[in-house]
Each structure stands twice: as C-alpha cells, then as structure tokens.
GUBA-92070 format. One record per residue: residue in three letters; x, y, z of N, C-alpha, C in turn. Coordinates in steps of 0.2 Angstrom, whole numbers. Layout:
N
ALA; X; Y; Z; X; Y; Z; X; Y; Z;
...
***
This chain:
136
UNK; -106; -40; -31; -102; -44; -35; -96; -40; -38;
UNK; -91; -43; -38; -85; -39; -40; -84; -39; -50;
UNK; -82; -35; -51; -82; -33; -56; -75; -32; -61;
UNK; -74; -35; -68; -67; -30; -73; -68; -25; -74;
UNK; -66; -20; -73; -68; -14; -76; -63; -11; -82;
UNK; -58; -15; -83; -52; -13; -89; -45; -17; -89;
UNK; -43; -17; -94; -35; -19; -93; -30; -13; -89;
UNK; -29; -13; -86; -23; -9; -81; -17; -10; -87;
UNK; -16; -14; -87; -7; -15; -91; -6; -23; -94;
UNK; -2; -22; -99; 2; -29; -102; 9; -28; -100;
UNK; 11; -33; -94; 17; -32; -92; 21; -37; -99;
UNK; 26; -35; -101; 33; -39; -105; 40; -38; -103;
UNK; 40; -46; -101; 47; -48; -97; 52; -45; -104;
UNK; 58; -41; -101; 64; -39; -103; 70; -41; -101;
UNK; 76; -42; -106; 82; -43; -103; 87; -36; -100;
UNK; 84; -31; -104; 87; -24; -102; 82; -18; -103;
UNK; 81; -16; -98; 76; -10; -100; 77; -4; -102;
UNK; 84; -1; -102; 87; 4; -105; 87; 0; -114;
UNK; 87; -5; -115; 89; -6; -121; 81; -6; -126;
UNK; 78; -9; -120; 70; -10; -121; 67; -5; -124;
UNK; 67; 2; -120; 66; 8; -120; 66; 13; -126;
UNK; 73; 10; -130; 76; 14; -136; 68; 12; -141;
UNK; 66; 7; -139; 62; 5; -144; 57; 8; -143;
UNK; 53; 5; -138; 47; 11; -135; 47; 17; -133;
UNK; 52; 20; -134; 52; 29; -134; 54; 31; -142;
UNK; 60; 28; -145; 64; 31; -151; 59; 29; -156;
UNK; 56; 25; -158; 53; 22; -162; 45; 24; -163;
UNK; 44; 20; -157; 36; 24; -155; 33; 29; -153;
UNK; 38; 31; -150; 36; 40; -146; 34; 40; -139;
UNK; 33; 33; -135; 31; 32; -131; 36; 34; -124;
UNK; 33; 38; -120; 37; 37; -114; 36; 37; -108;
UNK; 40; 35; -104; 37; 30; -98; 36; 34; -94;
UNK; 29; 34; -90; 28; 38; -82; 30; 38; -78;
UNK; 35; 32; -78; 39; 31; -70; 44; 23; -72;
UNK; 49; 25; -71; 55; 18; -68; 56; 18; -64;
UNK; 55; 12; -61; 58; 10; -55; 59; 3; -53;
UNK; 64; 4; -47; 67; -4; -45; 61; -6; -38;
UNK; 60; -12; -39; 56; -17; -34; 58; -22; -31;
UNK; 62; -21; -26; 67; -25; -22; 62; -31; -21;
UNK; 56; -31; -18; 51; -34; -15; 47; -39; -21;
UNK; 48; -38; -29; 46; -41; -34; 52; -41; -37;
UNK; 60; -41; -35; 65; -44; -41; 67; -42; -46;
UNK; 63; -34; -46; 62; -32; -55; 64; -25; -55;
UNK; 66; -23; -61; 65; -15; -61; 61; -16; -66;
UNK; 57; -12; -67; 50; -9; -71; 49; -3; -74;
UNK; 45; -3; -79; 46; 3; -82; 37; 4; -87;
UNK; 34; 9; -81; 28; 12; -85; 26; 15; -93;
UNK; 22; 13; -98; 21; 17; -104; 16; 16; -105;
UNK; 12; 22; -101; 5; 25; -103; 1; 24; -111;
UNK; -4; 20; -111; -8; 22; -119; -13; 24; -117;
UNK; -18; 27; -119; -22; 27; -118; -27; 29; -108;
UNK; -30; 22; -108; -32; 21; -101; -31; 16; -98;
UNK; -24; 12; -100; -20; 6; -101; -13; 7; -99;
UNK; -8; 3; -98; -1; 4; -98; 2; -1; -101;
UNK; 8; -2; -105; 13; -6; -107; 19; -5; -99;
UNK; 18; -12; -97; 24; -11; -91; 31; -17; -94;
UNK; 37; -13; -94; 43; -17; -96; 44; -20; -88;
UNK; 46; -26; -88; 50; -30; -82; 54; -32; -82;
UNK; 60; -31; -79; 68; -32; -80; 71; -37; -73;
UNK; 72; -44; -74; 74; -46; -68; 79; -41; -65;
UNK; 79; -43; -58; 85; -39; -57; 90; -45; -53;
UNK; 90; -49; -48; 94; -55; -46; 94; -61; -51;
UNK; 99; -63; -53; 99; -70; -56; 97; -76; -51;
UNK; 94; -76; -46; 93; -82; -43; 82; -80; -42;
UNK; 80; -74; -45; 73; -75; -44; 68; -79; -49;
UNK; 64; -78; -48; 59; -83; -50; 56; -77; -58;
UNK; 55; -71; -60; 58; -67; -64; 64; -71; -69;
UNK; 70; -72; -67; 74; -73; -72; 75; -78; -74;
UNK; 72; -84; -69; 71; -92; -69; 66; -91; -77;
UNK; 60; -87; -77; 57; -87; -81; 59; -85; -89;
UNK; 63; -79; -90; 65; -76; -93; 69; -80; -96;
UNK; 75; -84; -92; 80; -89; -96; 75; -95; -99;
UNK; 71; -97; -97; 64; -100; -98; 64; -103; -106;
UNK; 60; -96; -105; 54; -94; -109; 57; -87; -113;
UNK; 62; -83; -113; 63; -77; -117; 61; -71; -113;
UNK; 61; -67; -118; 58; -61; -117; 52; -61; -121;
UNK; 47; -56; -119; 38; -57; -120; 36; -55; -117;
UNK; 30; -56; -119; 22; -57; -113; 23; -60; -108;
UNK; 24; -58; -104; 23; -59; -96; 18; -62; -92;
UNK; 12; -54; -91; 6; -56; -88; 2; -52; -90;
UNK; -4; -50; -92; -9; -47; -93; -14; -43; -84;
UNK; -12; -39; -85; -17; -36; -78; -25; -35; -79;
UNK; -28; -35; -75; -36; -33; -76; -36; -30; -69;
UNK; -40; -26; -69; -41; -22; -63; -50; -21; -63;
UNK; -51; -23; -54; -57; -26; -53; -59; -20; -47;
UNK; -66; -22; -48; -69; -18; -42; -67; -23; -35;
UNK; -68; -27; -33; -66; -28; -27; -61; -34; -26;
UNK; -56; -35; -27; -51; -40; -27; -53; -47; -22;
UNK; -52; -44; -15; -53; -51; -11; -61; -53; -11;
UNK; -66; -51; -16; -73; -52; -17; -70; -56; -23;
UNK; -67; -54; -28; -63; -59; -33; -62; -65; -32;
UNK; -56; -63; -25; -53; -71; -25; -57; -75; -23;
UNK; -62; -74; -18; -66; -79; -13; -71; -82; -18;
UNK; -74; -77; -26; -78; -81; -29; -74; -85; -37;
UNK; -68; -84; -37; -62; -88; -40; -61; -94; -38;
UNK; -59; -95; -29; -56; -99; -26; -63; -103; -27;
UNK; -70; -101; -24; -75; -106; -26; -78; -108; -32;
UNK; -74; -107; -38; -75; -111; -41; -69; -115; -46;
UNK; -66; -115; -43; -59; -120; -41; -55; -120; -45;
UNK; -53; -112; -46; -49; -109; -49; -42; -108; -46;
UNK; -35; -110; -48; -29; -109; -45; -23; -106; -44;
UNK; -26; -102; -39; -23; -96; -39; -15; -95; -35;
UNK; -9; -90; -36; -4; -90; -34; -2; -87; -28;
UNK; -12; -80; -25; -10; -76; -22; -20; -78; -20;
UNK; -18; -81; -13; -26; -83; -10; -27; -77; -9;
UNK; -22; -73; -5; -24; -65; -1; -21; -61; -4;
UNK; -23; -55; -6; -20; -49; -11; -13; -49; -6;
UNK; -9; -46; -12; -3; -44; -8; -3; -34; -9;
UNK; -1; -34; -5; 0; -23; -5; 7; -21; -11;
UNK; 3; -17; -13; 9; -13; -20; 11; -7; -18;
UNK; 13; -5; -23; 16; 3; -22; 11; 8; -25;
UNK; 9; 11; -21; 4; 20; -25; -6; 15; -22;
UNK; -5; 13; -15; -10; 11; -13; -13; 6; -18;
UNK; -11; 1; -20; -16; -5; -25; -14; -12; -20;
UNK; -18; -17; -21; -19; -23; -20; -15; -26; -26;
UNK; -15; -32; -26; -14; -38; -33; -14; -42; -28;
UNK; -16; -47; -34; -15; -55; -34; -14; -58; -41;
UNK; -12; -64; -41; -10; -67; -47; -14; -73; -46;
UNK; -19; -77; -55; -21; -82; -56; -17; -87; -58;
UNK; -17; -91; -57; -11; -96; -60; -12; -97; -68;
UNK; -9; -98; -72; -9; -101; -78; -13; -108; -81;
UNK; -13; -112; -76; -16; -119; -79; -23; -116; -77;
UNK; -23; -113; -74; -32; -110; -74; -35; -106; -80;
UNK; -31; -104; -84; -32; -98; -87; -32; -100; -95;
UNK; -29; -105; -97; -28; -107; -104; -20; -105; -106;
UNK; -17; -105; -98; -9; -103; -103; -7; -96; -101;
UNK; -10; -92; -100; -9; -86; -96; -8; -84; -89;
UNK; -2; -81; -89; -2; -77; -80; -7; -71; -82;
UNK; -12; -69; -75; -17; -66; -75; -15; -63; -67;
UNK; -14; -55; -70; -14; -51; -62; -22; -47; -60;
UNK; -23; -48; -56; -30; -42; -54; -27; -39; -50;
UNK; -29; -34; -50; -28; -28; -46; -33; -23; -44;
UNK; -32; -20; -38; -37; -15; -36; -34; -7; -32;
UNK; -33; -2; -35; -33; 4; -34; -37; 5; -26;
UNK; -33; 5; -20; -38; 8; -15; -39; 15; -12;
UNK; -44; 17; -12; -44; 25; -9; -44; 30; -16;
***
C-alpha cells in the first residue's frame, strides 16, 4: 500500500525570480540549492532548502503557457503543495479508484530520477496536489 512519507516542497508561482529571491536570501537567509530553467514545464525554478522540505519559486517563462495563464489568473502565491510517496503509480491506481481527478493518470519523468503526477484541484478542496516519487 503506498504511502506519504513528507512534504517534498511548497511550490509559489513568481513573476520574477531574481526579484523573488532578494527576499528569500536577503531577508531570510535562505539560499537556493539549485535554479534552473525547464523548458519541458514552461518555468524557471528555484530550490530553498528548509529543513527536510523545500520552498520551490516558479517563474513562467512563455507568455502563452499554462503557468502564466495562471499567474495572470490568480497572482503570485501558492501554487502547489508536493507530497512525496512511496509508490506513486500504486497511488494513482488507488486515487483513480476511488474517483479522484487526476491531471496525470501515468507519472510523468522529472529531472535528478523522480516521477510526478498531479491531483486536480476539484478533488482536493481547492488545491493543486503534486506526488512525487524519488527512483533509485
């Protein structure tokens, strides 16, 4: 039976992550383990380690994605809460039966070996929900 083991990260959509950043470094003391652009998610990103959690900033990068559609939306904020599980597609199979609605029926492949998939929001009470799974 698949299992939460932790929060992974609180992503929070940004309009500029350099700008973002002054806050979460200068302010906080916080600094990020790794930026980078994701052609493949639309985004540049930027990791901030707490604990055995991360703060992820997310920065559209095309004005025609679904990222900025958002953004212009709804603002900058809370984006999506990640939970990282022991078996992701044991996850979705026991999600999808009980009629949960999901964005991503099959994990999709990440960068640094991980799975994801995303829950939909009307399933969740309002929340985008990412699961994630660490392989190997």
């Amino acid at each position: 039976m698949p299992e939460i083991t932790q929060i992974n990260h609180i992503a929070l959509l940004v309009e500029d992550i350099d700008i973002s950043l002054e806050f979460w470094q200068e302010v906080l003391g916080l600094e990020p383990s790794h930026i980078a652009d994701v052609p493949n998610e639309a985004a540049r990103i930027a990791f901030l380690p707490i604990g055995g959690s991360e703060i992820e900033l997310v920065q559209p990068t095309p004005a025609d994605s679904g990222l900025f559609r958002f953004l212009e939306k709804h603002g900058p904020g809370m984006h999506h809460l990640c939970l990282e599980v022991t078996d992701l597609n044991a996850m979705l199979q026991q999600l999808n039966a009980k009629g949960i609605q999901l964005i991503n029926s099959e994990p999709k492949m990440g960068d640094g070996g991980r799975i994801y998939a995303f829950i939909h929001p009307k399933s969740t009470g309002g929340v985008l929900v990412e699961l994630y799974q660490q392989l190997g």
